[in-house]
Backbone as CSV, one residue per row, in Angstrom:
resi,resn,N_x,N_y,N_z,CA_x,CA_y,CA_z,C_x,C_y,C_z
1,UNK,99.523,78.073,133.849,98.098,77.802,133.764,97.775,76.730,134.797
2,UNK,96.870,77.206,135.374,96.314,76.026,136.520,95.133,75.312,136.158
3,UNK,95.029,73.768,136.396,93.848,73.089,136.122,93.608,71.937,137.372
4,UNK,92.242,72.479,137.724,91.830,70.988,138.737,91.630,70.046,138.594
5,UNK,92.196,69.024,138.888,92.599,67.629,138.533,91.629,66.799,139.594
6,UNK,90.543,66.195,139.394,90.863,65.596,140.438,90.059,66.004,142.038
7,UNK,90.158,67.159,141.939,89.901,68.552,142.982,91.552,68.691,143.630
8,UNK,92.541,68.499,142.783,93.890,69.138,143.164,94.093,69.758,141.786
9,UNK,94.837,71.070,142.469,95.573,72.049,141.436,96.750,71.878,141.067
10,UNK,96.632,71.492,139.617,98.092,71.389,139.278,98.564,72.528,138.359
11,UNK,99.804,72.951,137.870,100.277,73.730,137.217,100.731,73.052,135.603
12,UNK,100.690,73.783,134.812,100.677,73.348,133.291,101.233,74.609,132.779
13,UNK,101.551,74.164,131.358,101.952,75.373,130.504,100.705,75.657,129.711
14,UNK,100.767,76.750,129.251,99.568,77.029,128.328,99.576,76.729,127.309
15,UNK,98.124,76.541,126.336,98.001,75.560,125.052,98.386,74.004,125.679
16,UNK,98.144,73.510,126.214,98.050,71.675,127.008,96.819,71.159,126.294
17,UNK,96.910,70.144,125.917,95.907,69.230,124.895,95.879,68.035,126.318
18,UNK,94.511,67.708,126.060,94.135,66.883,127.465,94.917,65.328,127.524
19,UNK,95.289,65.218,125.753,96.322,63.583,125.782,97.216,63.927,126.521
20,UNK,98.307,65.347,126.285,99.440,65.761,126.861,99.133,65.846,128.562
21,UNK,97.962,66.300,129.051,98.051,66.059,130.271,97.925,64.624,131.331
22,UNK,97.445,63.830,130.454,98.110,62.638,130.871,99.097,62.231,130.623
23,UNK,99.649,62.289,129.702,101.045,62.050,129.426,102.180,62.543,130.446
24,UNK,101.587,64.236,131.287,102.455,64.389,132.308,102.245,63.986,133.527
25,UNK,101.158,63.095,133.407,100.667,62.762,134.717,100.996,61.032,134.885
26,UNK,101.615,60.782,133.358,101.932,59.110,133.560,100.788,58.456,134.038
27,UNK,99.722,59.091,133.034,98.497,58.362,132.905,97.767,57.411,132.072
28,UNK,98.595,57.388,130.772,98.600,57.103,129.652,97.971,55.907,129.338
29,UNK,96.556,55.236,129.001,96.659,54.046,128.915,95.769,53.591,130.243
30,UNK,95.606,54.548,131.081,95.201,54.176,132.887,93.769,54.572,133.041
31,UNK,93.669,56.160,132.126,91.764,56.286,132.639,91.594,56.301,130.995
32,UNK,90.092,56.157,131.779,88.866,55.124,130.534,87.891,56.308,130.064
33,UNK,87.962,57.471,131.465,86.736,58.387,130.776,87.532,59.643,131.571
34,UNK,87.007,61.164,130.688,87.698,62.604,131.232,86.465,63.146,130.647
35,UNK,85.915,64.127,132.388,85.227,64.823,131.989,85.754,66.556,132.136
36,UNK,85.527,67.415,131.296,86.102,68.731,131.444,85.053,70.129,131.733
37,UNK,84.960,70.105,133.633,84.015,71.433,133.183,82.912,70.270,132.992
38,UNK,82.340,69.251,133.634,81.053,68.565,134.050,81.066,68.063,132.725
39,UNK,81.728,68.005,131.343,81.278,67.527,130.494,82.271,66.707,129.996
40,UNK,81.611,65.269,129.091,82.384,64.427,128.707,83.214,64.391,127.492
41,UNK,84.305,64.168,127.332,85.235,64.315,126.308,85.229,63.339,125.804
42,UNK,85.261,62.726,124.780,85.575,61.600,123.744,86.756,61.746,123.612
43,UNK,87.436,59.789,124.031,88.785,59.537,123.369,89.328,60.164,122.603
44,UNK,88.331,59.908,121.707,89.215,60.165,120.231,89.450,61.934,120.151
45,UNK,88.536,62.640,120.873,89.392,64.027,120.934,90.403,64.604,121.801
46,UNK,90.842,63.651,122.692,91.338,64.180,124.009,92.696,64.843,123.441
47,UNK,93.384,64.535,121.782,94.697,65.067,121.129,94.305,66.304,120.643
48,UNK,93.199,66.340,120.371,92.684,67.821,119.712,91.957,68.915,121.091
49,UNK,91.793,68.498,122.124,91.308,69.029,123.047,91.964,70.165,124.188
50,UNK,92.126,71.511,124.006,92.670,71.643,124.474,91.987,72.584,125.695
51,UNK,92.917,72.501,127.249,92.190,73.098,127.840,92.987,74.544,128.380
52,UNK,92.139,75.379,129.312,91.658,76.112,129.795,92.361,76.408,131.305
53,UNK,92.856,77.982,131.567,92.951,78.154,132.521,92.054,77.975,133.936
54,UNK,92.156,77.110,134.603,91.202,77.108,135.757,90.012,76.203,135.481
55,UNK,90.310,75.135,134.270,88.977,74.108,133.814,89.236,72.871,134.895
56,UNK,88.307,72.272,135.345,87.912,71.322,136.222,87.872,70.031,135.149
57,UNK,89.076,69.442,135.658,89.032,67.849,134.957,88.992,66.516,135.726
58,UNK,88.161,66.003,135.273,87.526,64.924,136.365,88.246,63.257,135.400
59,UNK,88.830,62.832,135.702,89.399,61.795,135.120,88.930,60.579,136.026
60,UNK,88.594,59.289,135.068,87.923,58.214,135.688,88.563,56.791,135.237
61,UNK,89.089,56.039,136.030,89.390,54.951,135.597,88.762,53.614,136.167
62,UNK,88.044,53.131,135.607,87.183,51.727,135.862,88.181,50.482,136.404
63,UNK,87.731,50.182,137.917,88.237,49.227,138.353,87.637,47.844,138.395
64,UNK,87.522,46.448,138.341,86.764,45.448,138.415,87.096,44.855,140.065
65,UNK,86.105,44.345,140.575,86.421,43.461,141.426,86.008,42.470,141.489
66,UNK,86.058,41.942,142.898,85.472,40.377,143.377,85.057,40.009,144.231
């Protein structure tokens, strides 16, 4: 199963829950917001969330500066 990450294609197994795809991406803990397919996912579902051959995932992690 392929999913755009990013606007890169990565490869996955099928049935992937969007926690598990950070988890293979050693993301864990790193982004703050995932949107799937233009739309926003809530934390708290990203374990129950599962995606989609060919779904567009936009992952965001908030940086601060100075």
């Amino acid at each position: 199963m392929n999913i755009i990450i990013n606007g890169q294609t990565k490869e996955f197994p099928i049935e992937i829950t969007l926690e598990n795809v950070l988890k293979e991406l050693s993301l864990e803990g790193k982004v703050m917001a995932a949107a799937v397919n233009m739309q926003i996912v809530k934390q708290a579902n990203w374990s129950s969330y599962i995606l989609n051959d060919g779904d567009k995932l936009e992952l965001l992690d908030f940086v601060g500066g100075g």
